[in-house]
C-alpha positions as CSV (number, residue, x, y, z in Angstrom):
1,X,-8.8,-9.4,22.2
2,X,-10.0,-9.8,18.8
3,X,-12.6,-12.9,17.6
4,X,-11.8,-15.8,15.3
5,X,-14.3,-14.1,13.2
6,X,-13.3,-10.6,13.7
7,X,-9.7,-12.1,12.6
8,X,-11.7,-14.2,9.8
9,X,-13.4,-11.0,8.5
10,X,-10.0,-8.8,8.6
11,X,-8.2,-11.2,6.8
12,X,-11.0,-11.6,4.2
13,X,-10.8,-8.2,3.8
14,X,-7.1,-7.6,3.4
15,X,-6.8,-10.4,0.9
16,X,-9.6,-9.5,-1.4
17,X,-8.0,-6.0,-3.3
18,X,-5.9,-6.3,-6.0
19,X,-4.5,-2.8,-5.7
20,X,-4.1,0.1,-3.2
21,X,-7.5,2.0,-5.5
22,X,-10.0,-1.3,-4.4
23,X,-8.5,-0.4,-0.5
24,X,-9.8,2.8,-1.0
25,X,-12.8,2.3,-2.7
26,X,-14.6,-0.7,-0.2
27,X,-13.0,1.6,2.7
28,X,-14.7,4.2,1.2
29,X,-17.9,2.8,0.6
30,X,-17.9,1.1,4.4
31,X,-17.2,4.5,6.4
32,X,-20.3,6.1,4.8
33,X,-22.2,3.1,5.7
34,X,-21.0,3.0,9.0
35,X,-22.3,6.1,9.6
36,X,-19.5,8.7,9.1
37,X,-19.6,11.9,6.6
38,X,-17.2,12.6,4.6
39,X,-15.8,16.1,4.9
40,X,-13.9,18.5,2.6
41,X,-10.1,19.7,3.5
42,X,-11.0,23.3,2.4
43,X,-14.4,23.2,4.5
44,X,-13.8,24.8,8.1
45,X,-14.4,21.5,10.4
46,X,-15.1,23.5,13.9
47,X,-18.4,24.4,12.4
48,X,-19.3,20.6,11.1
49,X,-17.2,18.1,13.9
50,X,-19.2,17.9,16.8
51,X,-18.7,15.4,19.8
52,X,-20.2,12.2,19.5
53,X,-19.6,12.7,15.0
54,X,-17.6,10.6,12.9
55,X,-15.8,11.8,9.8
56,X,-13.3,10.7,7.2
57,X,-11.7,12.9,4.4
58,X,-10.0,11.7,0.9
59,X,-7.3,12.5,-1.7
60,X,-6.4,11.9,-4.9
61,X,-8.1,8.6,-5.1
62,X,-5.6,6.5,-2.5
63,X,-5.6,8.5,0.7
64,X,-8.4,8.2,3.4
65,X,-8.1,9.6,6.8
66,X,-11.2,8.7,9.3
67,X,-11.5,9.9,12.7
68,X,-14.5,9.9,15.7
69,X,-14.8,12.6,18.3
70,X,-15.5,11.1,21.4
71,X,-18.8,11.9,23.0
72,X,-16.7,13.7,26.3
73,X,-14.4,15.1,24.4
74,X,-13.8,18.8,25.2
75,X,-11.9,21.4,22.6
76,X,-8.3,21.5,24.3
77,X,-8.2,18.1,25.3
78,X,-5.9,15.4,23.7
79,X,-6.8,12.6,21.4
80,X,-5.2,9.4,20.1
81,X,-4.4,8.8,16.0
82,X,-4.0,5.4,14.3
83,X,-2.7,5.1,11.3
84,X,-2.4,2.4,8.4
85,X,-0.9,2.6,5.2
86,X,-2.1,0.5,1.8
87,X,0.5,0.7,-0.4
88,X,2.2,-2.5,-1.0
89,X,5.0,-4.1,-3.2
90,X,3.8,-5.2,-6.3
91,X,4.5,-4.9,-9.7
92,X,1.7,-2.2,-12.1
93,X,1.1,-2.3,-15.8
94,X,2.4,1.3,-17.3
95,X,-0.1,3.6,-18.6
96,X,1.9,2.9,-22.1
97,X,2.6,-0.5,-22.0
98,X,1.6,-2.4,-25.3
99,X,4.3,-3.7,-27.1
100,X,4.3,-6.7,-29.3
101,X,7.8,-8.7,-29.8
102,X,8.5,-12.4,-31.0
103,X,5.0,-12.8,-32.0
104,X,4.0,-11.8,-28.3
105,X,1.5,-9.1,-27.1
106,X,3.2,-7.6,-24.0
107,X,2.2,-5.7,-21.6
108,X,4.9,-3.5,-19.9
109,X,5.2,-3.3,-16.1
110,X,7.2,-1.5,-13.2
111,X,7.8,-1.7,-9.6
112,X,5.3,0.1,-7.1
113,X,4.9,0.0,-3.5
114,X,7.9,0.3,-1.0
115,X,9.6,-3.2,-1.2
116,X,12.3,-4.7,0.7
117,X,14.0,-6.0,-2.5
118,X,17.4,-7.4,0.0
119,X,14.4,-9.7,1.6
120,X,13.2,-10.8,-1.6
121,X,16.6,-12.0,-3.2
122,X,19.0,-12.9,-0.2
123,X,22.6,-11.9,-1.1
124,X,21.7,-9.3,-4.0
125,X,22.0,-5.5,-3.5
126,X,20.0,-3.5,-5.9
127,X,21.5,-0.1,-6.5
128,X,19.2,2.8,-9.0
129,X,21.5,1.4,-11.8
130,X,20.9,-2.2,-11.6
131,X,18.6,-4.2,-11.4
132,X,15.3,-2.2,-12.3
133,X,16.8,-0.4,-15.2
134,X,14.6,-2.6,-17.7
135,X,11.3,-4.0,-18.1
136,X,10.4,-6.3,-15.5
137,X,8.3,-9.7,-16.3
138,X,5.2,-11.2,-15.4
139,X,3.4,-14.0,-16.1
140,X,0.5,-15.9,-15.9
């Protein structure tokens, strides 16, 4: 079972990225400072993995995938995956976004991250043609 602090520092750590690209950064930065190398999909991994190793690959900027070989582990034998996503609902400025209306600078933004919209606003269902067919707002 995990610590007060271990809970402490996970939570820290959740709460302190604005965006899915800070996750992968820190992450990033923490596996190679843990120890791990970082390996290349197009690299031929029997040569490089060897029990005992730890490794992590990326892609495109958002995707890291980290696992250790166990120091008994045999070739053949069976081993256990955990996975986590970090995408998350939130709302992202477009890449072309600047607009200026009513005397206002805005800033254009959209939906990203899988959210469930039906939790958000009880009693509303959101179909392709309503709902996010304009610019949404933020604020702030």
């Amino acid at each position: 079972m995990a610590s007060t602090k271990e809970v402490q520092e996970l939570l820290k750590y959740i709460n302190s990225f604005p965006s899915p690209f800070h996750v992968f950064a820190t992450t990033r930065e923490l596996f190679t400072a843990a120890g791990f190398l970082e390996l290349r999909e197009n690299e031929f991994w029997s040569t490089i993995c060897k029990t005992g190793g730890k490794y992590f690959l990326t892609r495109n900027g958002s995707t890291i995938v980290a696992f250790a070989v166990g120091k008994k582990w045999k070739p053949g034998n069976p081993f256990s995956i955990i996975a986590a996503h970090t995408d998350f609902p939130c709302v992202r400025v477009k890449p072309v976004s600047l607009k200026q209306d009513a005397g206002y600078l805005q800033v254009g933004v959209e939906p990203d991250g899988f959210a469930l919209w039906h939790t958000l606003y009880p009693g509303l269902i959101f179909h392709a043609h309503i709902g996010f067919d304009r610019d949404l707002g933020i604020a702030g």
